[in-house]
C-alpha distance (Angstrom), angle and dihedral (degrees) to the residues before:
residue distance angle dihedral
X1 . . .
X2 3.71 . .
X3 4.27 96.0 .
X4 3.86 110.2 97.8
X5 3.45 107.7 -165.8
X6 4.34 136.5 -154.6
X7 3.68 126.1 -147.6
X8 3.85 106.2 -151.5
X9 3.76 97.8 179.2
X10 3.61 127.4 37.4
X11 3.67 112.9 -157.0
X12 3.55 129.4 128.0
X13 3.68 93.6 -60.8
X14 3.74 103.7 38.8
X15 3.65 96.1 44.3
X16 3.74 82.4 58.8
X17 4.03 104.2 44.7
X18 4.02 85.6 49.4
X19 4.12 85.2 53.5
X20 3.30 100.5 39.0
X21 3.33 103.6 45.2
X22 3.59 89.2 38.5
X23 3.68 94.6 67.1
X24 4.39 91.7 42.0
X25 3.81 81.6 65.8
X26 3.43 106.4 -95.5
X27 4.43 120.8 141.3
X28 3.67 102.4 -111.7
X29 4.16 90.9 -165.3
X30 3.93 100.8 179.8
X31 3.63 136.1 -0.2
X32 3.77 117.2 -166.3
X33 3.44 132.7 -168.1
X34 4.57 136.1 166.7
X35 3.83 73.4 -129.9
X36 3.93 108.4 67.2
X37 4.14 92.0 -171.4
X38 3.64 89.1 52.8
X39 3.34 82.2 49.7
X40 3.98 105.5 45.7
X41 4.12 82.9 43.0
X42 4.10 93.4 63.2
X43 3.84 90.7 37.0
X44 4.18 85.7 55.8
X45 3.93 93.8 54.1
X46 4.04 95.0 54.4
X47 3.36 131.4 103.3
X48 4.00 97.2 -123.5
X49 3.77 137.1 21.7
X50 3.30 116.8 -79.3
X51 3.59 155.3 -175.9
X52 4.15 117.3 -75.7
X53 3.75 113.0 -168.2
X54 3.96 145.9 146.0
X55 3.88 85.1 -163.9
X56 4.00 101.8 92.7
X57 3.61 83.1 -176.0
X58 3.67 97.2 61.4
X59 4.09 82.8 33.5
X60 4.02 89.5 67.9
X61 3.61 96.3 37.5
X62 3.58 86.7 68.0
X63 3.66 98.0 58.5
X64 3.84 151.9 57.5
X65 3.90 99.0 -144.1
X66 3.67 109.1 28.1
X67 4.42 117.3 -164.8
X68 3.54 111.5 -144.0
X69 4.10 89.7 -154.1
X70 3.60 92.6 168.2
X71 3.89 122.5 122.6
X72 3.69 114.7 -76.2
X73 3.25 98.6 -108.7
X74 3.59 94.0 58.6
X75 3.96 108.0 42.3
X76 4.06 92.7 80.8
X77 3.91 87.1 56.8
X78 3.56 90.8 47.3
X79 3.26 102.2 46.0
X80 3.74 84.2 53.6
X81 3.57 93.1 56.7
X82 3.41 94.2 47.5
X83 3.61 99.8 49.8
X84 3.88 91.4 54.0
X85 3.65 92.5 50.3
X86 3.80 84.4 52.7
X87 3.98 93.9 -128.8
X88 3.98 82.4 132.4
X89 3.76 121.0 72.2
X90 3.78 158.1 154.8
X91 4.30 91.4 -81.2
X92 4.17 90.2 53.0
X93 3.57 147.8 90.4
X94 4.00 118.4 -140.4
X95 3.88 109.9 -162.2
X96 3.94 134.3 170.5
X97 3.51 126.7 -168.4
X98 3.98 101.7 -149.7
X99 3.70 112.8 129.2
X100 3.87 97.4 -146.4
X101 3.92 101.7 39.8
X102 3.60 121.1 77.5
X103 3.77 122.5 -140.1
X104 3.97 86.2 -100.2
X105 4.00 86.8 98.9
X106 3.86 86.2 59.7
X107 4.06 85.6 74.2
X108 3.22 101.1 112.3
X109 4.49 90.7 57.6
X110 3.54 82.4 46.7
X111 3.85 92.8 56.5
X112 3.92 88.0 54.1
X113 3.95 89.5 54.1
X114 3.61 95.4 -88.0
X115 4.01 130.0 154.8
X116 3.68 104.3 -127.3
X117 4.37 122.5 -162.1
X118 4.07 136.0 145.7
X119 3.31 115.3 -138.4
X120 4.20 107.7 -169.7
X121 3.94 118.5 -169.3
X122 4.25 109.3 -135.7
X123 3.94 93.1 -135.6
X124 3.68 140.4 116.4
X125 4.36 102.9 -125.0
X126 3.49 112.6 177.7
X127 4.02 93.4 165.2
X128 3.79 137.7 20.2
X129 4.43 85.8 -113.8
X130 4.16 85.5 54.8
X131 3.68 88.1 51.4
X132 3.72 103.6 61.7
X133 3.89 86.2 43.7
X134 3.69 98.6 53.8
X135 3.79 108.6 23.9
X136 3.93 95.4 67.1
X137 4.17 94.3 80.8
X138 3.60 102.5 26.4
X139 4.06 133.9 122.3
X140 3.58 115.2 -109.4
X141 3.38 125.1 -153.6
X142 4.15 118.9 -144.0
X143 3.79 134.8 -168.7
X144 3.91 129.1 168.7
X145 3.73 145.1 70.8
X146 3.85 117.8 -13.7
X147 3.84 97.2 -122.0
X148 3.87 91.0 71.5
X149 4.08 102.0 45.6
X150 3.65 94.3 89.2
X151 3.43 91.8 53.0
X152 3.72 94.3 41.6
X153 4.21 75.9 46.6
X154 3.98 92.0 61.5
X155 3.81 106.4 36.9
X156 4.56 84.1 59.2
X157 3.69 88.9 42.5
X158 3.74 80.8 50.7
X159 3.81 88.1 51.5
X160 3.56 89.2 43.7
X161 3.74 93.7 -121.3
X162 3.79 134.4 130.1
X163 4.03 113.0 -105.0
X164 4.46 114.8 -145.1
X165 3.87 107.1 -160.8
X166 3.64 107.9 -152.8
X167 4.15 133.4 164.4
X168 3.65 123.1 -100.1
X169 3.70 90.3 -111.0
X170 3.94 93.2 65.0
X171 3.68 90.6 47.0
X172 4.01 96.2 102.0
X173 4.19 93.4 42.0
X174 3.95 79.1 50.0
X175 3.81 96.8 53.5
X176 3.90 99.2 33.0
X177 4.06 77.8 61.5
X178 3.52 94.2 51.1
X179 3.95 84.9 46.6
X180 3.96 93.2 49.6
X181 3.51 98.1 54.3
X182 4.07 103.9 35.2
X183 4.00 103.6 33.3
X184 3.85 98.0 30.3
X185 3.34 87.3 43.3
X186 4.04 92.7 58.3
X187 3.93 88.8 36.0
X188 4.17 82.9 55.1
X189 3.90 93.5 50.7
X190 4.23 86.7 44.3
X191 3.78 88.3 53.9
X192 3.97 97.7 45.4
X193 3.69 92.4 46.1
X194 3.63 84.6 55.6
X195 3.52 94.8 53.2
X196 3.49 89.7 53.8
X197 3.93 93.4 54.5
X198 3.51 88.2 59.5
X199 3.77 85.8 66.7
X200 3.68 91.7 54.5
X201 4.21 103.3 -87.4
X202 3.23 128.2 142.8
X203 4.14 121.3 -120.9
X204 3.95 88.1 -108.4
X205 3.64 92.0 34.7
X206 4.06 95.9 59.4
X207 3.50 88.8 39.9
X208 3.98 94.1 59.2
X209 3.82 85.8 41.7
X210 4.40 85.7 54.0
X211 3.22 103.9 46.6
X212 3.81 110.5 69.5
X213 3.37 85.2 45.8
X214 3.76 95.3 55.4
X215 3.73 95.6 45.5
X216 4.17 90.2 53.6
X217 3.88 84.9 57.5
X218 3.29 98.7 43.6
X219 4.07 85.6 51.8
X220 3.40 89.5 46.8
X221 3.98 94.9 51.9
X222 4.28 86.6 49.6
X223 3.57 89.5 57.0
X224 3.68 109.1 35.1
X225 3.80 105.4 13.5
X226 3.93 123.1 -130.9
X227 3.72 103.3 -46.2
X228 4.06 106.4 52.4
X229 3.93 81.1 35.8
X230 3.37 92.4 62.6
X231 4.23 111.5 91.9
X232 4.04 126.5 148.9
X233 3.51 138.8 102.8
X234 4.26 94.9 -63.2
X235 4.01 85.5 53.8
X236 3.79 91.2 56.7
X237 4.28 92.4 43.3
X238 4.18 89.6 -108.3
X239 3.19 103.1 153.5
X240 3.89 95.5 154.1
X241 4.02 84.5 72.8
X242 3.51 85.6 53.8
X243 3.35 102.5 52.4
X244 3.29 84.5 59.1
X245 3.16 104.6 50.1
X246 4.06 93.2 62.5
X247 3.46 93.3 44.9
X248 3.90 92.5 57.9
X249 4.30 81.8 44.3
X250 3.52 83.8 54.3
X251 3.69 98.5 47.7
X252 3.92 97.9 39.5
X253 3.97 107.7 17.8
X254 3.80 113.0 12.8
X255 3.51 95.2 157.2
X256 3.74 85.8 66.9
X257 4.10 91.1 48.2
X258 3.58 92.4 99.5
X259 3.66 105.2 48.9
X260 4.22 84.8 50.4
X261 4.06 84.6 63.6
X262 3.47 91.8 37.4
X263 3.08 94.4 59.0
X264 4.42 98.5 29.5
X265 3.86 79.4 66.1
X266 3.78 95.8 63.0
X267 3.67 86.1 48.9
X268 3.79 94.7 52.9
X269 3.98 84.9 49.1
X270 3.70 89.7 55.4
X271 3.63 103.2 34.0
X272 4.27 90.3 56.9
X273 3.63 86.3 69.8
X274 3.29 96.2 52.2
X275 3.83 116.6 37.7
X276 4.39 89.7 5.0
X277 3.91 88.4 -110.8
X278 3.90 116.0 156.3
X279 3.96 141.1 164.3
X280 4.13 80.7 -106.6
X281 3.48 94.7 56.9
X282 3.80 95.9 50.3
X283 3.89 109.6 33.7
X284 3.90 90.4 -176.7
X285 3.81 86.7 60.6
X286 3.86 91.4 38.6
X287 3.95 87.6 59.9
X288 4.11 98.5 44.6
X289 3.51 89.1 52.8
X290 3.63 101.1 50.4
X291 3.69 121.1 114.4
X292 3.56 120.1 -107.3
């Protein structure tokens, strides 16, 4: 492979892309880091010598495609800095890996002749370990200028993943997915295990309790997607167990009320394309779920 690549960056997710790719045969050239152990640690795991610097300037220099793995709030300003020390150019790459910016803050390495792309990993990292487990596999989304997609093409094939092209305008829809289904989905778990500490269980206790029956849904969305996933008493019309339900919110949690018909809604939605349920059909229902 001809690309040598820098890692300017290393956080959970550039510490792993410099690894990973690393050991699919891909030149990592320089890794850089304001923390030279981080630094020195990543350089230790890959498959050739490399680069160790807290210089991103001298970092890109050293490389045909260049990651800007940096918190998002920080790639636009380096990018900036970069481009006016002129370690950007016409014979480079300039990539990101945020999920909700587009490659537009990559301007100014597109002004010195730079190719400019984002390339976000779908996954759930909470530490650098979880990221070499769970990156390898995953769908990656790109966005940017044509020239770079086959190479953004390669380095997921590399990571045996699955690459989604989609245009910079789609980019927020994209990530507010990505948001719904990871972050909600912990902030869901939080709020159930608190439910069940009202009823006297521990943290770790409701958490054992959860789990099995999160991983049988989750199965059950694999293999049958959202619709035949979907069981419970608003499947099945019971809107009795419902009404329940909010009036023990309202006793114990009300502040939480809200989100329960929030969310009861969605369920309605879903379950009237399975089983033909709807708030019409069950004015009992229809009235419990009704905003305040």
């Amino acid at each position: 492979m001809m690309e040598t690549l820098a890692f300017i960056g290393l956080g959970r997710v550039g510490s792993a892309l410099a690894v990973l790719l690393s050991q699919a045969g891909f030149r990592v050239a320089a890794v850089c880091d304001r923390d030279r152990q981080k630094s020195e640690a990543v350089a230790k795991q890959l498959e050739r010598p490399v680069q160790v610097t807290d210089d991103p300037a001298v970092a890109a220099r050293a490389a045909s495609v260049v990651f800007l793995t940096v918190q998002d709030r920080y790639i636009a300003p380096l990018c900036e800095q970069l481009a006016a020390a002129g370690a950007v150019g016409s014979a480079q790459l300039v990539a990101h890996v945020s999920g909700s910016l587009t490659s537009e803050v990559l301007q100014p390495a597109a002004e010195r002749g730079a190719g400019i792309f984002s390339l976000h990993p779908l996954q759930s990292i909470a530490d650098p370990a979880t990221a070499l487990r769970v990156l390898p596999g995953s769908f990656f989304c790109f966005e940017g200028e044509d020239e770079a997609y086959p190479l953004a093409g390669r380095l997921v094939k590399a990571l045996e993943g699955r690459l989604l092209r989609i245009a910079a305008a789609d980019k927020p829809l994209y990530h507010a997915a990505a948001v719904v289904a990871s972050n909600f989905f912990i902030a869901l778990e939080s709020l159930a295990i608190s439910m069940l500490e009202q009823i006297g269980a521990g943290d770790a206790e409701a958490r054992d309790m959860l789990l099995p029956l999160v991983r049988g849904s989750l199965e059950n969305l694999a293999m049958k997607g959202p619709v035949e996933a979907l069981t419970g008493p608003i499947v099945r019309g019971d809107s009795a167990t419902i009404a329940g339900h909010l009036q023990a919110l309202e006793d114990k949690m009300p502040a939480v009320v809200e989100t329960y018909k929030t969310l009861a809604r969605l369920n309605v939605d879903l379950a009237a394309r399975k089983s033909g349920v709807t708030l019409a059909d069950f004015p009992m229902l229809k009235e419990s779920l009704s905003s305040s």
